[in-house]
C-alpha positions as CSV (number, residue, x, y, z in Angstrom):
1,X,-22.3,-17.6,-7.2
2,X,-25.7,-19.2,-6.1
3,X,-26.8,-19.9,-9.7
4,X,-23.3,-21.3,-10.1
5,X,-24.4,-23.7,-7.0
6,X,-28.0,-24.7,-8.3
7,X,-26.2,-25.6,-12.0
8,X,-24.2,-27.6,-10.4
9,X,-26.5,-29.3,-8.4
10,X,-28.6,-30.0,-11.0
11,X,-26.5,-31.5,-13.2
12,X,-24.4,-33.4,-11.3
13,X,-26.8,-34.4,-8.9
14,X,-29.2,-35.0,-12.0
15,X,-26.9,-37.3,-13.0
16,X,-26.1,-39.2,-9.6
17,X,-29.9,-39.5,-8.9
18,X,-30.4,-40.6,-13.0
19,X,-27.6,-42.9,-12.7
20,X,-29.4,-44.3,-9.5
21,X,-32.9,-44.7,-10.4
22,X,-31.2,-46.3,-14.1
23,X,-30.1,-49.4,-11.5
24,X,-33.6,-49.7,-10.1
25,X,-35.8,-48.9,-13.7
26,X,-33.2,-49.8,-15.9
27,X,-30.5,-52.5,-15.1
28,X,-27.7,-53.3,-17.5
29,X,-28.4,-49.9,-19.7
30,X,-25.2,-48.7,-18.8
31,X,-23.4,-51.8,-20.7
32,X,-25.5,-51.1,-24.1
33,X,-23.2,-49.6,-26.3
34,X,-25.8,-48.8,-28.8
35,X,-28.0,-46.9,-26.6
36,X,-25.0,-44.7,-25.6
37,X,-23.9,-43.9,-29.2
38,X,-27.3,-42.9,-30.2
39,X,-27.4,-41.3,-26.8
40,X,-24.3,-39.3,-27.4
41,X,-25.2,-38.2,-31.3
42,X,-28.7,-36.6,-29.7
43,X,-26.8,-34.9,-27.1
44,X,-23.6,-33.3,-29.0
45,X,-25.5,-30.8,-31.4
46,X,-28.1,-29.9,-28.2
47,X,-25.3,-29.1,-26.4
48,X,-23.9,-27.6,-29.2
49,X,-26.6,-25.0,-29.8
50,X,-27.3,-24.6,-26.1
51,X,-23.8,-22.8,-26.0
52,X,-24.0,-20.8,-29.0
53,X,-27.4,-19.5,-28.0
54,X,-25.9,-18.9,-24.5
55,X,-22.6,-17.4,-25.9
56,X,-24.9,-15.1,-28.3
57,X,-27.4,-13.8,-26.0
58,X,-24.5,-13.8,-23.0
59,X,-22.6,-10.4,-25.7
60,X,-25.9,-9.2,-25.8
61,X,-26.3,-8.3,-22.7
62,X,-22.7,-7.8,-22.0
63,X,-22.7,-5.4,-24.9
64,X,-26.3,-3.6,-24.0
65,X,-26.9,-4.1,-20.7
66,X,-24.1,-2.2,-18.3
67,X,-23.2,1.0,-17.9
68,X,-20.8,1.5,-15.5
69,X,-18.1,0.0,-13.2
70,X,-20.4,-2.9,-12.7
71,X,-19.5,-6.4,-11.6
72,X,-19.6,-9.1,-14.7
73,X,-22.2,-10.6,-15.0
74,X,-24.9,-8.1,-13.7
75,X,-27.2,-5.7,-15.7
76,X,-28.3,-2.0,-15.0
77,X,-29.8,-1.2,-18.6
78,X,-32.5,-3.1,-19.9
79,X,-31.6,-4.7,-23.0
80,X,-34.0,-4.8,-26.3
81,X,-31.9,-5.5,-29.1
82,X,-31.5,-8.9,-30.7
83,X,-33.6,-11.8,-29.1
84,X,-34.6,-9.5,-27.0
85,X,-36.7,-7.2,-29.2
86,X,-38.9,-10.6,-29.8
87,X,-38.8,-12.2,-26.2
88,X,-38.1,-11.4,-22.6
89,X,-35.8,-14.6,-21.6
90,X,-33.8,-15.7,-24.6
91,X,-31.2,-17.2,-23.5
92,X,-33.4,-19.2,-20.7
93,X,-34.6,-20.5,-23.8
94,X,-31.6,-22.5,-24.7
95,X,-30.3,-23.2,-21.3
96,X,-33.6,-25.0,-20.8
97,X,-32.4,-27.7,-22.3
98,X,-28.7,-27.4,-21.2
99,X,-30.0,-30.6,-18.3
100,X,-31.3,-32.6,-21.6
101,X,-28.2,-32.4,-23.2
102,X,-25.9,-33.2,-20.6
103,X,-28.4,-36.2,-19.9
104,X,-28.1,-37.4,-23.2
105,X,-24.1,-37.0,-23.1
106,X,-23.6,-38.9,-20.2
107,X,-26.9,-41.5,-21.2
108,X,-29.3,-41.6,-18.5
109,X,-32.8,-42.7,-19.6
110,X,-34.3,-41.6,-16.2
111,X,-32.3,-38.1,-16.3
112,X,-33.2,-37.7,-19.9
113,X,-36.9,-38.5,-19.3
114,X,-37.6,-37.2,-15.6
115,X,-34.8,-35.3,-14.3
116,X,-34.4,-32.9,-17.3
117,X,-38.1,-32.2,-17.3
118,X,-38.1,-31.6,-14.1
119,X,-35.2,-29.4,-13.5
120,X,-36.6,-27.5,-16.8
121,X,-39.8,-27.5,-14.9
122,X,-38.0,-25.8,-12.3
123,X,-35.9,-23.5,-14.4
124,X,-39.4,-21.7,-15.4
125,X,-40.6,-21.7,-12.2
126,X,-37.3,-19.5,-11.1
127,X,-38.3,-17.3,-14.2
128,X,-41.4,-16.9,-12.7
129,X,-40.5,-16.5,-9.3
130,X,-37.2,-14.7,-9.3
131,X,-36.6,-13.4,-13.1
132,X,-39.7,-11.8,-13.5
133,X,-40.2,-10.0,-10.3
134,X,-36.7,-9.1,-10.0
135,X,-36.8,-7.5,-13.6
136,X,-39.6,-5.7,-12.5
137,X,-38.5,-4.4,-9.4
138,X,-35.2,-2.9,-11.4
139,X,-36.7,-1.8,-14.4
140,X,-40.0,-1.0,-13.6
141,X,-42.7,1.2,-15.9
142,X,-40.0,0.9,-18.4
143,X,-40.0,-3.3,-18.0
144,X,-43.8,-3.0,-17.7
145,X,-44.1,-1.4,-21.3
146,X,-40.7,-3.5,-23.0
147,X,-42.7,-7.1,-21.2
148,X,-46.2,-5.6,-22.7
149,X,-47.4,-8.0,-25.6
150,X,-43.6,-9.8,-26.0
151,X,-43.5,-13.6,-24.7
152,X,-41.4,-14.8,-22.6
153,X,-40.0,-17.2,-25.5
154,X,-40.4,-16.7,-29.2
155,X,-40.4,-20.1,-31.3
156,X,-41.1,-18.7,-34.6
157,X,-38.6,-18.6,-37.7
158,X,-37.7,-15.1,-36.4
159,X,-36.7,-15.4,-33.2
160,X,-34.7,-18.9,-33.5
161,X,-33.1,-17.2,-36.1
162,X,-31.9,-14.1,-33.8
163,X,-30.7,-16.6,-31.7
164,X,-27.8,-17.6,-33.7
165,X,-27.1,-14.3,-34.6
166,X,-23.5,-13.1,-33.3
167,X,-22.9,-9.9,-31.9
């Protein structure tokens, strides 16, 4: 529920405090039709791929990573298949820019060039500070030795393929 509550605050508020500082850095953008079309092509296929990655790596972990009467969304096995053989936070990977792409749907320069940044900024910090630790604490030596030598993304051919792999 509370990652529910800070997705939400960071998009919609993304976009109230983009739409305001587009009246103070950017007057009148909201009444370019252009900029919004272009805007709007950019945002559709991020958005697009954002989900599929998300919907991919989501199976994964539904498939791999309960045993158990567990509640949705939670782990209890750590998962290695997939994305995951190649990097620790896959689908983090594409949800980083799940703030970009709303941005460029709803076209707000200041959202898509500070806020989304920003909130991705803070997105790795939360990996660092919550993900990581938390993993840890769970899985422990067997985390240690999975984390050992694998990033926590993967950009090469290999991994961006796995991505778009379906279960």
């Amino acid at each position: 529920m509370i990652r529910f509550i800070i997705w939400t605050v960071m998009l919609f508020g993304g976009a109230g405090l983009g739409f305001y500082l587009d009246s103070i850095f950017f007057p009148g953008i909201h009444h370019n039709l252009m900029f919004h079309i272009v805007s709007f092509v950019f945002g559709v296929p991020l958005l697009r791929t954002v989900l599929v990655v998300s919907r991919n790596t989501g199976r994964i972990l539904a498939k791999y990573g309960r045993e158990g009467d567990i509640p949705r969304m939670e782990t209890n096995r750590l998962v290695s298949e997939g994305p995951y053989r190649l990097m620790r936070h896959p689908m983090h990977l594409g949800l980083l820019f799940f703030p970009l792409a709303f941005a460029l749907l709803i076209g707000s320069p200041s959202f898509v060039f500070i806020i989304a940044p920003a909130e991705a900024l803070f997105m790795l910090l939360m990996i660092a500070i919550v993900e990581e630790p938390g993993a840890r604490k769970k899985f422990g030596a067997k985390y240690k030795r999975y984390a050992k030598g694998k990033p926590w993304f993967c950009l090469k051919n290999e991994c961006i393929k796995e991505l778009f792999n379906n279960v």
